[in-house]
Gaussian input, Z-matrix of N, CA and C with variables (Angstrom, degrees):
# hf/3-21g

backbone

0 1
 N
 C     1     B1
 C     2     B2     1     A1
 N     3     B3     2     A2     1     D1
 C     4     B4     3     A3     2     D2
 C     5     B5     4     A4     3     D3
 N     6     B6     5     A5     4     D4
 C     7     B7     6     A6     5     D5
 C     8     B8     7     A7     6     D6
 N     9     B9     8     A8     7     D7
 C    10    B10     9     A9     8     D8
 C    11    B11    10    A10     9     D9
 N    12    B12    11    A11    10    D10
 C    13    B13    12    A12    11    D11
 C    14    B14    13    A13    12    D12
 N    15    B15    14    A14    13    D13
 C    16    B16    15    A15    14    D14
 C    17    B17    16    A16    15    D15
 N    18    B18    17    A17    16    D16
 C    19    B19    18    A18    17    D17
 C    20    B20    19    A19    18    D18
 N    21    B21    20    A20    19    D19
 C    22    B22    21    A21    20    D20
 C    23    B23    22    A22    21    D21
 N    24    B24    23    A23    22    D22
 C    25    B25    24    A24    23    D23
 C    26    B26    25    A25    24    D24
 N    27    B27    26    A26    25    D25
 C    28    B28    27    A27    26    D26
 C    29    B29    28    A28    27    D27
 N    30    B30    29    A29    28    D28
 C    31    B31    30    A30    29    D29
 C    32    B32    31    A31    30    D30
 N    33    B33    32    A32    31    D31
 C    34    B34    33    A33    32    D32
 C    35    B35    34    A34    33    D33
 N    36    B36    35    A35    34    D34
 C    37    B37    36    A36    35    D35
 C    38    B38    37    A37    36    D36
 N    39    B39    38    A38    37    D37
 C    40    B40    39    A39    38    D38
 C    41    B41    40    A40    39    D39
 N    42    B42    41    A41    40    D40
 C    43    B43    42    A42    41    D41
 C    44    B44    43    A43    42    D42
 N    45    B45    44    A44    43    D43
 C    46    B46    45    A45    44    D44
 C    47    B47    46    A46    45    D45
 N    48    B48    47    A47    46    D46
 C    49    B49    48    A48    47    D47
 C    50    B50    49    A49    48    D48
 N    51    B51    50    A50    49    D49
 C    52    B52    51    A51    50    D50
 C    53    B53    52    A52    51    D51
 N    54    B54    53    A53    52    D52
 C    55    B55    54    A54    53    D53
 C    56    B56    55    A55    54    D54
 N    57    B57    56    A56    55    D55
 C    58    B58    57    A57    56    D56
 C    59    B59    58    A58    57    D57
 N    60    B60    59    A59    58    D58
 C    61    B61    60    A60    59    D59
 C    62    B62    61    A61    60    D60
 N    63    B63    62    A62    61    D61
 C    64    B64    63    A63    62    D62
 C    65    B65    64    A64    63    D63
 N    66    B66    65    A65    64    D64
 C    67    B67    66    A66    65    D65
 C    68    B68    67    A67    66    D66
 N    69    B69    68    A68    67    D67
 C    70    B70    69    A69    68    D68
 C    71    B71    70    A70    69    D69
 N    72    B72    71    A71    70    D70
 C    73    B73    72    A72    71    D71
 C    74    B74    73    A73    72    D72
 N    75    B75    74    A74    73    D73
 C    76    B76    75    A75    74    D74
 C    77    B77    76    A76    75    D75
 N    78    B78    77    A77    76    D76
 C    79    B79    78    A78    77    D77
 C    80    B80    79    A79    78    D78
 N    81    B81    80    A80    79    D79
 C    82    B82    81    A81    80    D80
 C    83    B83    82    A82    81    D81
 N    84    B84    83    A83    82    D82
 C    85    B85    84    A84    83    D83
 C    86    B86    85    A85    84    D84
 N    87    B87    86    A86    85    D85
 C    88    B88    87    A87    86    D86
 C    89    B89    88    A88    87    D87
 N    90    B90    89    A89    88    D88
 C    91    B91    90    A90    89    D89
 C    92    B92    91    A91    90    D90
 N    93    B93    92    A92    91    D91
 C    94    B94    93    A93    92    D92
 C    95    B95    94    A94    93    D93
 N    96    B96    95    A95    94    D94
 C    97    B97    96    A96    95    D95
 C    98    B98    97    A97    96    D96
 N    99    B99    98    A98    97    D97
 C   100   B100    99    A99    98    D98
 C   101   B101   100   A100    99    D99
 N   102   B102   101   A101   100   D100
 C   103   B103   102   A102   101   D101
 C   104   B104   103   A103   102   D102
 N   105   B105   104   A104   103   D103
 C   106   B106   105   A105   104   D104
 C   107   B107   106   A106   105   D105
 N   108   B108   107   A107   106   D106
 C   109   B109   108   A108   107   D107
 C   110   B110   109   A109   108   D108
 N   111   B111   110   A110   109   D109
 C   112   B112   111   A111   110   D110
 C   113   B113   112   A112   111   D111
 N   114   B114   113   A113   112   D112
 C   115   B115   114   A114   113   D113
 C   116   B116   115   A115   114   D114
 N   117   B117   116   A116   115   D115
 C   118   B118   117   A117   116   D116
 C   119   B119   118   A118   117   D117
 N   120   B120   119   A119   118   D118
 C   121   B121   120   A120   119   D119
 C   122   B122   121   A121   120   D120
 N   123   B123   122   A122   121   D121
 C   124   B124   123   A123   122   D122
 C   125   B125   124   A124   123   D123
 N   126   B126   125   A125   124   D124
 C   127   B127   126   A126   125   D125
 C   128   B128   127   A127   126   D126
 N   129   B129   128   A128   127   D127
 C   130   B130   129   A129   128   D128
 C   131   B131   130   A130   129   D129
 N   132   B132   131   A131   130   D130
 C   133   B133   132   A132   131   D131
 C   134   B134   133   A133   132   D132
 N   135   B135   134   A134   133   D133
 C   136   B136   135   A135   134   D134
 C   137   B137   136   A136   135   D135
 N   138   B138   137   A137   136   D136
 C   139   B139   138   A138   137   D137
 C   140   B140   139   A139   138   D138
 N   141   B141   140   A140   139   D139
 C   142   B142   141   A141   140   D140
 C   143   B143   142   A142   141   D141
 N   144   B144   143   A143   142   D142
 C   145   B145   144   A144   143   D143
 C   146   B146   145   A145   144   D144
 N   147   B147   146   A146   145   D145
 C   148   B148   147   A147   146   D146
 C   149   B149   148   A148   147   D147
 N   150   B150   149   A149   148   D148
 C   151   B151   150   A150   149   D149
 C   152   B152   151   A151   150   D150
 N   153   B153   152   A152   151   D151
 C   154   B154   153   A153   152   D152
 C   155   B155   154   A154   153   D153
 N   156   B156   155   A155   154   D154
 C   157   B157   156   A156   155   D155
 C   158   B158   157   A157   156   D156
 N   159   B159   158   A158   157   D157
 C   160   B160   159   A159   158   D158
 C   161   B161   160   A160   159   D159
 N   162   B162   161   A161   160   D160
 C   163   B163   162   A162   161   D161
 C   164   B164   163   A163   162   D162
 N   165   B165   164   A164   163   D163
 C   166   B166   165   A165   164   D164
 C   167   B167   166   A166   165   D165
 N   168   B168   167   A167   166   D166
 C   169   B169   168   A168   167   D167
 C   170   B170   169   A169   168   D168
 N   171   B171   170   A170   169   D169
 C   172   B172   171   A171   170   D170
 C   173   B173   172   A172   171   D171
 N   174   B174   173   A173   172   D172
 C   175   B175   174   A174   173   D173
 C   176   B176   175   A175   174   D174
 N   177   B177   176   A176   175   D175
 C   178   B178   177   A177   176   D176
 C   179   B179   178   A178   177   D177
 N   180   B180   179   A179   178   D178
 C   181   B181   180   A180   179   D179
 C   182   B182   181   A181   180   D180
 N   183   B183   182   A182   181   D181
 C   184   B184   183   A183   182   D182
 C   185   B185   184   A184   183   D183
 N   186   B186   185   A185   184   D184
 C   187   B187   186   A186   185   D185
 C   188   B188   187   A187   186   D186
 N   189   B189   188   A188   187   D187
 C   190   B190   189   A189   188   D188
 C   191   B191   190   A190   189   D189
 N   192   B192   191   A191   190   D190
 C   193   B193   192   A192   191   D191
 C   194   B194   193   A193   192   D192
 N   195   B195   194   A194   193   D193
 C   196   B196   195   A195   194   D194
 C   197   B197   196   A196   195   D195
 N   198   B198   197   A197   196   D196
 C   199   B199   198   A198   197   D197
 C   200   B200   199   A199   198   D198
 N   201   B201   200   A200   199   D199
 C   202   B202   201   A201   200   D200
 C   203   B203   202   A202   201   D201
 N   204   B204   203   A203   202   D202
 C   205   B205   204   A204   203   D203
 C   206   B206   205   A205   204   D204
 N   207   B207   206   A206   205   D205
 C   208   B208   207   A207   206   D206
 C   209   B209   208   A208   207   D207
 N   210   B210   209   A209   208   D208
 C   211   B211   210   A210   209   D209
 C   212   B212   211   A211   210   D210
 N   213   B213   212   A212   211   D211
 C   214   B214   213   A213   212   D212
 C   215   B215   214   A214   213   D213
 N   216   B216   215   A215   214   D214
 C   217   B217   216   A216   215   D215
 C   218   B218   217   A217   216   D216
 N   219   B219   218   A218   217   D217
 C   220   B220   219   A219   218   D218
 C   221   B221   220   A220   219   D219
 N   222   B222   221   A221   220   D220
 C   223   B223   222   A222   221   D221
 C   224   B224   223   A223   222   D222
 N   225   B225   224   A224   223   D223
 C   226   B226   225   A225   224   D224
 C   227   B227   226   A226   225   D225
 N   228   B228   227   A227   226   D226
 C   229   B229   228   A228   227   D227
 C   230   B230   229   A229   228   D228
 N   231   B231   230   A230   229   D229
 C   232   B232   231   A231   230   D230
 C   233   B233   232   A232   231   D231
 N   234   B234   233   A233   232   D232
 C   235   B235   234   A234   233   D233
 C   236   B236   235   A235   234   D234
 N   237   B237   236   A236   235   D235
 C   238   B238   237   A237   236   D236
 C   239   B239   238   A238   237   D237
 N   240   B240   239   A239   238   D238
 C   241   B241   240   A240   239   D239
 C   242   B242   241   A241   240   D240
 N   243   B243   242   A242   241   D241
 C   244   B244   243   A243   242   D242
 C   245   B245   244   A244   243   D243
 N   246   B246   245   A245   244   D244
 C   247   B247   246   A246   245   D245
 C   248   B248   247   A247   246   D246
 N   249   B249   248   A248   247   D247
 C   250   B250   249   A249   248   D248
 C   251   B251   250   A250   249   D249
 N   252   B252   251   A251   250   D250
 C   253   B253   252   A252   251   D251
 C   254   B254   253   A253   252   D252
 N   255   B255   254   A254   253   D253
 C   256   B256   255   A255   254   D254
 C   257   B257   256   A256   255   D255
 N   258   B258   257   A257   256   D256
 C   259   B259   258   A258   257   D257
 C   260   B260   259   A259   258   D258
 N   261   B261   260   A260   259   D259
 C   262   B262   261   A261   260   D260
 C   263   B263   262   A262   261   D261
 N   264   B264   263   A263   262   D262
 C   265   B265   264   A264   263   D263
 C   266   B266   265   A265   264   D264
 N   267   B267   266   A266   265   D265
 C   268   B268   267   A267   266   D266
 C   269   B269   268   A268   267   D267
 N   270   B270   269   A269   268   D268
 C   271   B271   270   A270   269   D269
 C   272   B272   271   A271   270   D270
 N   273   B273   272   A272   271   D271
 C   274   B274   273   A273   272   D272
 C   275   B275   274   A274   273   D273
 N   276   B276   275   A275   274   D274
 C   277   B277   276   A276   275   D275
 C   278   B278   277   A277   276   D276
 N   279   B279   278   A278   277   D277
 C   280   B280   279   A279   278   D278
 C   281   B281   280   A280   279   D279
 N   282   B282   281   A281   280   D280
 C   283   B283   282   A282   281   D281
 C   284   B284   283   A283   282   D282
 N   285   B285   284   A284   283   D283
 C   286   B286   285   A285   284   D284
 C   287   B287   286   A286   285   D285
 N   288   B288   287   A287   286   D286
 C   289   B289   288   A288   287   D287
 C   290   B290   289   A289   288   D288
 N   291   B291   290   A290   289   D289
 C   292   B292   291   A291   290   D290
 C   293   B293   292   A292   291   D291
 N   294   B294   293   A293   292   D292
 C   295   B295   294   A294   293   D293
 C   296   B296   295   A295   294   D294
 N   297   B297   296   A296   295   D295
 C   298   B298   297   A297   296   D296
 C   299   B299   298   A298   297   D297
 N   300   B300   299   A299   298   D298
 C   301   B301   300   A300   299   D299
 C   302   B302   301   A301   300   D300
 N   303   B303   302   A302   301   D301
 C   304   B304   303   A303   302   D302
 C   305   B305   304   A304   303   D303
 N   306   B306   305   A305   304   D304
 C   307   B307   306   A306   305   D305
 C   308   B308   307   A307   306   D306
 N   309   B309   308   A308   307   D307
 C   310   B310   309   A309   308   D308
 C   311   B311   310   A310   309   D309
 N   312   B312   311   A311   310   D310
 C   313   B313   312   A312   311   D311
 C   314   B314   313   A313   312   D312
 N   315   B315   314   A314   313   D313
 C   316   B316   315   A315   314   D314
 C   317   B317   316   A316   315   D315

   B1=1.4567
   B2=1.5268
   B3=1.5568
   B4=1.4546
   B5=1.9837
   B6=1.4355
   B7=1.6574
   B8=1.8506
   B9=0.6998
   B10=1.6092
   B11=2.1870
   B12=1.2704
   B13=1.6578
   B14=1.4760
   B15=1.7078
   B16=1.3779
   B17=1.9166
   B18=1.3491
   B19=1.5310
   B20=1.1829
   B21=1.2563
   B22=1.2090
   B23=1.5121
   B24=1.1398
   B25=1.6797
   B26=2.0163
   B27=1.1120
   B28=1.3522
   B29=2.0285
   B30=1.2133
   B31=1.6398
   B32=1.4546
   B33=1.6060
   B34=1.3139
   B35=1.6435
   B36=1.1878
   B37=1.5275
   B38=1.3214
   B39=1.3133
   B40=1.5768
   B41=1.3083
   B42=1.3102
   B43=1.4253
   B44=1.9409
   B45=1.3081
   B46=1.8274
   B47=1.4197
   B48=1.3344
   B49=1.7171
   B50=1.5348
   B51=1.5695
   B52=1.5193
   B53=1.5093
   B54=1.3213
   B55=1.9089
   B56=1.3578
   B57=1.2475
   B58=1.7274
   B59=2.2468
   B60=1.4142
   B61=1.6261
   B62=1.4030
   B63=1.4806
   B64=1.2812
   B65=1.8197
   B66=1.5234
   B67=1.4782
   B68=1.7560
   B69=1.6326
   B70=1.0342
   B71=2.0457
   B72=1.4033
   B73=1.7027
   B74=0.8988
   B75=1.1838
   B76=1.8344
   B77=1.5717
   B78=1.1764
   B79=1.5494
   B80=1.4437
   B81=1.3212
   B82=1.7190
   B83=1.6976
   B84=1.1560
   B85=1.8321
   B86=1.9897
   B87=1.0750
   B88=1.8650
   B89=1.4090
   B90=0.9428
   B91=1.2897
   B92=1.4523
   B93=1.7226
   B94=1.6260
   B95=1.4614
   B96=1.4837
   B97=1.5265
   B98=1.2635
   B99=1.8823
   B100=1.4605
   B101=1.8649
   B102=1.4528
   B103=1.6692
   B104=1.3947
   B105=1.3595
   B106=1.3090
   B107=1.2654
   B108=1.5285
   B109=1.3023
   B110=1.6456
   B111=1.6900
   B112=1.3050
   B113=1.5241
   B114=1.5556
   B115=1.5817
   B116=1.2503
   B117=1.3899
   B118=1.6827
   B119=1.5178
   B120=1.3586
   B121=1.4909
   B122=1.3900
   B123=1.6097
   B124=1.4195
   B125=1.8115
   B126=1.8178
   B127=1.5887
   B128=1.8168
   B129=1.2890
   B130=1.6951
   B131=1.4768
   B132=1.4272
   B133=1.5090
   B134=1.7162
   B135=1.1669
   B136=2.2961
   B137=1.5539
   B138=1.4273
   B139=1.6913
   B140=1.8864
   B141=1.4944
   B142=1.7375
   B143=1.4757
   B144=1.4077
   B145=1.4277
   B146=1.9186
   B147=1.0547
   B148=1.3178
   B149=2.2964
   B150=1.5039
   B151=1.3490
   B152=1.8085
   B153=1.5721
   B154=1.7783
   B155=1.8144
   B156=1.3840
   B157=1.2377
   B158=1.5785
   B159=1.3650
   B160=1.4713
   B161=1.3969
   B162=1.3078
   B163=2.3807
   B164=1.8208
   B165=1.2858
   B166=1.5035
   B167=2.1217
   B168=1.3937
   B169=2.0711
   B170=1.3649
   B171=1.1171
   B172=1.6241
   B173=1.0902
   B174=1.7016
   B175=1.5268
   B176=1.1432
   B177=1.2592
   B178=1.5899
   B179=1.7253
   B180=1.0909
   B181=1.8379
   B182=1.8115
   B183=1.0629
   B184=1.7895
   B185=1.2204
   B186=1.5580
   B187=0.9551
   B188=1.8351
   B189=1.5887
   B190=2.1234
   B191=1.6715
   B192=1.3336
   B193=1.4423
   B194=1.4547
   B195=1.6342
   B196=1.4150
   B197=1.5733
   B198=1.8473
   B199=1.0423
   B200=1.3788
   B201=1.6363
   B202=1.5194
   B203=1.1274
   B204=1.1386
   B205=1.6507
   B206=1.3828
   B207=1.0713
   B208=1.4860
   B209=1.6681
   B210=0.8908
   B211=1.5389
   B212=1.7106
   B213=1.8517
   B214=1.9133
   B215=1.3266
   B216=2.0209
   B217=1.4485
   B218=1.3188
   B219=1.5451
   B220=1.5609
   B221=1.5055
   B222=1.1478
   B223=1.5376
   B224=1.7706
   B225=1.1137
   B226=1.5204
   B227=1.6309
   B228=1.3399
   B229=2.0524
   B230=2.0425
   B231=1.3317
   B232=1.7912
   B233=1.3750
   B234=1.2304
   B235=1.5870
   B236=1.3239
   B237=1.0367
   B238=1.5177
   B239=1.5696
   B240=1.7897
   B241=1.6718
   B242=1.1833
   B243=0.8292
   B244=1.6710
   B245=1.4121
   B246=1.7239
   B247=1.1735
   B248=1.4036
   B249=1.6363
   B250=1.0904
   B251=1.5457
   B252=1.5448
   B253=1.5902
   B254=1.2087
   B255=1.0970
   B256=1.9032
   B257=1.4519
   B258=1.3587
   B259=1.9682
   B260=1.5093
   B261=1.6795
   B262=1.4985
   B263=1.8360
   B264=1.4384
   B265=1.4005
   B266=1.1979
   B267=1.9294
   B268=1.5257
   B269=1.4010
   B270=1.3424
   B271=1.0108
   B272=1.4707
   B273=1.2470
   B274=1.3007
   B275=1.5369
   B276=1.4098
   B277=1.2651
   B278=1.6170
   B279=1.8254
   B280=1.3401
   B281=1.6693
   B282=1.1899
   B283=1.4226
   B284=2.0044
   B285=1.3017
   B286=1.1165
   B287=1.7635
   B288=1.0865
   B289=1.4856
   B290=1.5577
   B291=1.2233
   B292=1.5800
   B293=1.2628
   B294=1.3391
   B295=1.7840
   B296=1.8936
   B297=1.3641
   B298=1.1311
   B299=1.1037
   B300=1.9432
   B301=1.4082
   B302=1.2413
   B303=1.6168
   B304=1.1625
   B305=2.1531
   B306=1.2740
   B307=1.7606
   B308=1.1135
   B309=1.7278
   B310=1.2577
   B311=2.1392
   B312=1.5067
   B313=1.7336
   B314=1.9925
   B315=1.6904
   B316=1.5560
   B317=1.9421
   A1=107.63
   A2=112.43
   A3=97.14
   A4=102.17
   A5=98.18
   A6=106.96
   A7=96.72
   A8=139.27
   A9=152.16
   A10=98.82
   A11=87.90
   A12=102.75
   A13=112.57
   A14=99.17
   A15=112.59
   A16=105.02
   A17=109.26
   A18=123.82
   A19=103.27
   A20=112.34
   A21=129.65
   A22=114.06
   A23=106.94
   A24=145.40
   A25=94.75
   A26=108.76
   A27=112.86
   A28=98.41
   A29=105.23
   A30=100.40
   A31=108.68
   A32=120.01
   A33=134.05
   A34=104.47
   A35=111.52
   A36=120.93
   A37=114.20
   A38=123.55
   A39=124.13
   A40=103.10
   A41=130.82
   A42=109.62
   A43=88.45
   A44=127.82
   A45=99.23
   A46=116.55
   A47=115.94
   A48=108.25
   A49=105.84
   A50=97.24
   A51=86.37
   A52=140.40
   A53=99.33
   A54=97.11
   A55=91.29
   A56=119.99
   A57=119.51
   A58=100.78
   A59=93.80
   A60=109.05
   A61=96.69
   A62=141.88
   A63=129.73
   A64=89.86
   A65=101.15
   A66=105.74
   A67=87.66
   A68=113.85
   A69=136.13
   A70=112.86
   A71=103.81
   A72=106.58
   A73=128.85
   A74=139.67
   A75=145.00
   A76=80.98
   A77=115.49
   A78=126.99
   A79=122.92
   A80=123.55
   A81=130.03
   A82=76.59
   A83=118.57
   A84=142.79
   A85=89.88
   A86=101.18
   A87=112.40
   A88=100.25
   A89=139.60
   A90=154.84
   A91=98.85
   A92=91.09
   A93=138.33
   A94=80.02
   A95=127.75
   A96=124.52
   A97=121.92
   A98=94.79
   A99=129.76
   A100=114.55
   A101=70.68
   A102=86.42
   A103=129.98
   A104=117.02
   A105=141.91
   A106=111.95
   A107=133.58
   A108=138.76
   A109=117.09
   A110=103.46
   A111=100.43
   A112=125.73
   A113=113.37
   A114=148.52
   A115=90.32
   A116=110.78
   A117=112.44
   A118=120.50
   A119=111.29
   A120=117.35
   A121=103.37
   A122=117.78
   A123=134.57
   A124=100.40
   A125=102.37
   A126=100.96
   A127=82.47
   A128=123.72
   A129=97.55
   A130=93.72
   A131=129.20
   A132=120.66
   A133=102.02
   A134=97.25
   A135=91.74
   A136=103.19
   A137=87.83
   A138=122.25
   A139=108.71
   A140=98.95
   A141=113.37
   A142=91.02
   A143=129.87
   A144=99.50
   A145=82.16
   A146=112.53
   A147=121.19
   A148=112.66
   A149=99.71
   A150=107.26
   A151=85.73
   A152=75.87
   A153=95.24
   A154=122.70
   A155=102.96
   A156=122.98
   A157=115.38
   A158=105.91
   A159=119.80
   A160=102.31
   A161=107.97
   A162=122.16
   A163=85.97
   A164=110.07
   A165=104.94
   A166=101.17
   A167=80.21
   A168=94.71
   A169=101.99
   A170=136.63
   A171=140.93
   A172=109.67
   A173=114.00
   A174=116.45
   A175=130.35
   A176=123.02
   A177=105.83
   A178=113.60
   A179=126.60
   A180=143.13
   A181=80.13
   A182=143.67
   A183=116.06
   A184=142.95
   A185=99.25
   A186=104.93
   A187=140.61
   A188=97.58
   A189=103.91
   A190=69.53
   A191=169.17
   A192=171.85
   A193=98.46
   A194=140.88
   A195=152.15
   A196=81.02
   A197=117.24
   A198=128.32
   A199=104.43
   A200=102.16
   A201=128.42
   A202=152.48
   A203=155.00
   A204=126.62
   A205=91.12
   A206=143.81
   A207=122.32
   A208=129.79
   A209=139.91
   A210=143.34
   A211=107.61
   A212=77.60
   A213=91.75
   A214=75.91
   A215=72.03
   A216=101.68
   A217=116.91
   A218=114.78
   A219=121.16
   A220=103.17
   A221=116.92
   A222=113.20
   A223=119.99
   A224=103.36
   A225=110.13
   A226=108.43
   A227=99.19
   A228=109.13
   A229=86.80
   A230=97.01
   A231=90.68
   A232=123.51
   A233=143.93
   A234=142.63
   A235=123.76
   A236=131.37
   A237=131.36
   A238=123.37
   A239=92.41
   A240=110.37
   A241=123.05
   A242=118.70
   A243=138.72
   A244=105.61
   A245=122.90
   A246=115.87
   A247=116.06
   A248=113.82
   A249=126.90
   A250=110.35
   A251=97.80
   A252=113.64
   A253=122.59
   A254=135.04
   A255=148.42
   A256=82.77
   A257=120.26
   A258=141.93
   A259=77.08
   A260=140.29
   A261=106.66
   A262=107.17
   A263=85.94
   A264=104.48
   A265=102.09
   A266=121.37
   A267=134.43
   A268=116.51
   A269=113.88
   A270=130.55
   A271=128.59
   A272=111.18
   A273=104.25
   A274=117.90
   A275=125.13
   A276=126.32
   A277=122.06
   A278=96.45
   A279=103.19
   A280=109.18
   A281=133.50
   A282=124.48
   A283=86.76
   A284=123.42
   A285=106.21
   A286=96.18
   A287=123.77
   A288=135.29
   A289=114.23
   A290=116.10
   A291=116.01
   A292=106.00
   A293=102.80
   A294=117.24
   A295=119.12
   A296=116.46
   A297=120.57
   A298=105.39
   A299=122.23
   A300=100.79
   A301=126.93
   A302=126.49
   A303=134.99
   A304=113.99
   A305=98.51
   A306=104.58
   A307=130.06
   A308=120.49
   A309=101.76
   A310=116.87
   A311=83.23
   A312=91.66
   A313=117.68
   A314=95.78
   A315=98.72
   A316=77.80
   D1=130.58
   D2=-171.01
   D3=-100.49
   D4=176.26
   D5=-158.11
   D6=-57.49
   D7=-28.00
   D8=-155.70
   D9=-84.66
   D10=-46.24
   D11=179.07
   D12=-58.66
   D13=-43.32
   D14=-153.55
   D15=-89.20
   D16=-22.28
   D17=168.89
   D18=-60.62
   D19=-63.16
   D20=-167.67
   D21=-35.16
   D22=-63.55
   D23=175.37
   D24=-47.51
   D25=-60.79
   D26=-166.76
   D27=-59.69
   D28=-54.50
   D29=-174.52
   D30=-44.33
   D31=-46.93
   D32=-171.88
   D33=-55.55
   D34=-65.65
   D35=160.26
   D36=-24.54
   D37=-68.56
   D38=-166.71
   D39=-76.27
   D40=-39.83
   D41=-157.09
   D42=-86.71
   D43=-12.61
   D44=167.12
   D45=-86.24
   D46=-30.71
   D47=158.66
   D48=-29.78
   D49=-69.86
   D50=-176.73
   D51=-66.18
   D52=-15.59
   D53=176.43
   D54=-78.75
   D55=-23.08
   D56=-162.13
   D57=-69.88
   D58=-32.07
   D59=-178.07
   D60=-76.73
   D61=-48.93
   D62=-136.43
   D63=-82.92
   D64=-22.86
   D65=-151.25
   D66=-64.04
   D67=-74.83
   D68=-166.17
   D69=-46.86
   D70=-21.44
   D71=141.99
   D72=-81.02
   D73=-24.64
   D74=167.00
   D75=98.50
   D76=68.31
   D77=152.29
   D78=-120.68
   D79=14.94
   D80=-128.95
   D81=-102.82
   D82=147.74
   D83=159.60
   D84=-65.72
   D85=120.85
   D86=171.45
   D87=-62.98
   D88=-68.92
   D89=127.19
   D90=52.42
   D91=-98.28
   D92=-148.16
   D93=-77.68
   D94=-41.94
   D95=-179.90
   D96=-23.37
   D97=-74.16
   D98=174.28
   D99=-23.72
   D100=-61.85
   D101=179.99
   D102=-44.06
   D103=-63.05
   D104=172.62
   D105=-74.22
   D106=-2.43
   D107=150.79
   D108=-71.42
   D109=-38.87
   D110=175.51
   D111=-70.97
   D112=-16.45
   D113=-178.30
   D114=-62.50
   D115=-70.52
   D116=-170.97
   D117=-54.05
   D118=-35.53
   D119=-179.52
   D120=-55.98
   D121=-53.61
   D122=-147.87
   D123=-65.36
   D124=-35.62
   D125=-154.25
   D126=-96.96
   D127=10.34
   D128=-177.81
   D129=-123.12
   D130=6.98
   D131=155.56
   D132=-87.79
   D133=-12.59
   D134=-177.76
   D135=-84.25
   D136=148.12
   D137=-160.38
   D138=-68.86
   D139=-4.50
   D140=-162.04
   D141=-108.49
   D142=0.11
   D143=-146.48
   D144=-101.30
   D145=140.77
   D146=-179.05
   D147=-136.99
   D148=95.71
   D149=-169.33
   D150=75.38
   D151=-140.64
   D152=-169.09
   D153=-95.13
   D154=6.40
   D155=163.75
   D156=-95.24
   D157=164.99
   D158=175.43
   D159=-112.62
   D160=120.23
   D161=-166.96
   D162=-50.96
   D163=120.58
   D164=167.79
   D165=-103.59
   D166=3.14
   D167=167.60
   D168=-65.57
   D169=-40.18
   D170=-137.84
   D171=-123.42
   D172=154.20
   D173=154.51
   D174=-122.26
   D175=155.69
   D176=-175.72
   D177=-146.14
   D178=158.14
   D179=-150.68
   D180=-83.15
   D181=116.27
   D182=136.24
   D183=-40.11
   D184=-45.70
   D185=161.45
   D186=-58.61
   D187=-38.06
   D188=-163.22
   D189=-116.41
   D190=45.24
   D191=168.45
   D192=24.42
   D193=2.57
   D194=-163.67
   D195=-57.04
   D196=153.67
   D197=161.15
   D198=-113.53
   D199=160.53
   D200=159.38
   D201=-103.14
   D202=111.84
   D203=-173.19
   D204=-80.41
   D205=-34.88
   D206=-172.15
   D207=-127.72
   D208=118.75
   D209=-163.13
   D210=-30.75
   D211=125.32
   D212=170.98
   D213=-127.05
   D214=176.26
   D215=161.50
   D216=-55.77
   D217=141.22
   D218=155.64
   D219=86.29
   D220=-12.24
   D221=-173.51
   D222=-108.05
   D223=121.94
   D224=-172.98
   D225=-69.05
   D226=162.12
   D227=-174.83
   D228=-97.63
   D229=128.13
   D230=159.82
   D231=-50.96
   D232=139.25
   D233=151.70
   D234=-24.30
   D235=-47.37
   D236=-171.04
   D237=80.89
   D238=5.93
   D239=172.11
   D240=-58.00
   D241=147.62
   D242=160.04
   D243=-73.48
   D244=104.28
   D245=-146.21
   D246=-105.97
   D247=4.72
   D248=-169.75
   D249=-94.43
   D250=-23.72
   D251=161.71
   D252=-91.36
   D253=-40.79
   D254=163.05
   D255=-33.63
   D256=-86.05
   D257=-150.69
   D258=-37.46
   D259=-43.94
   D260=-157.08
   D261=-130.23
   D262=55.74
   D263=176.32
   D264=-123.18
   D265=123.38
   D266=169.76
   D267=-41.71
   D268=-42.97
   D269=-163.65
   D270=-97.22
   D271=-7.66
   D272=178.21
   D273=-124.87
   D274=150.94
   D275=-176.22
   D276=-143.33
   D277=167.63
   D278=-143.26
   D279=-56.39
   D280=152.27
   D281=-161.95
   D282=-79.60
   D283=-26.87
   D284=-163.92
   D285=-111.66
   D286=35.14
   D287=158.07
   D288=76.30
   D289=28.17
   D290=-158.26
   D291=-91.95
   D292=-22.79
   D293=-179.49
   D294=-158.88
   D295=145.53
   D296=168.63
   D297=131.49
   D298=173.14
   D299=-163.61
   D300=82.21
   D301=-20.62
   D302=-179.08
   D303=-65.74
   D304=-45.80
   D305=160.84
   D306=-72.48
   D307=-10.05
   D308=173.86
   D309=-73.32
   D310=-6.17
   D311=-165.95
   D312=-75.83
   D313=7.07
   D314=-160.50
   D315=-119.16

């Protein structure tokens, strides 16, 4: 992973800690809530989601949701995120496209 990837990664990180903090004070954007409520739905009907992480062990089809233990074609590796913080990060999205992207549209 080069240094540019790994920054990158860190902003994404901090700013859902922090929506994840504002929420749990009753500071949360209703809004931005909505949003990241629908995030949560999306990553706890997916076949990767294991506890509050996404299996970065596994792979899985987007399309047919079939899992893997080991890399095929067409099938993405889970994140290994902490998903309760990812779900309320602007910036980051689902490795297998199910969500994100939703703020760049405002």
């Amino acid at each position: 992973m080069n240094i540019r990837k790994i920054f990158g990664k860190r902003n994404e990180i901090i700013g859902g800690h922090f929506n994840e903090l504002r929420a749990k004070i009753g500071m949360a954007n209703q809004d931005e809530e909505a949003i990241f409520s629908l995030r949560e739905e999306i990553c706890n009907a997916c076949p990767l989601k294991n506890g509050n992480n996404c299996n970065a062990m596994k792979w899985m089809s987007p399309e047919t949701l079939e899992v893997a233990d080991a890399p095929k074609d067409h099938f993405i590796r889970g994140c290994g995120c902490r998903l309760s913080a990812k779900q309320r990060s602007k910036l980051s999205l689902c490795p297998a496209g199910f969500w994100g992207g939703e703020f760049d549209r405002k």
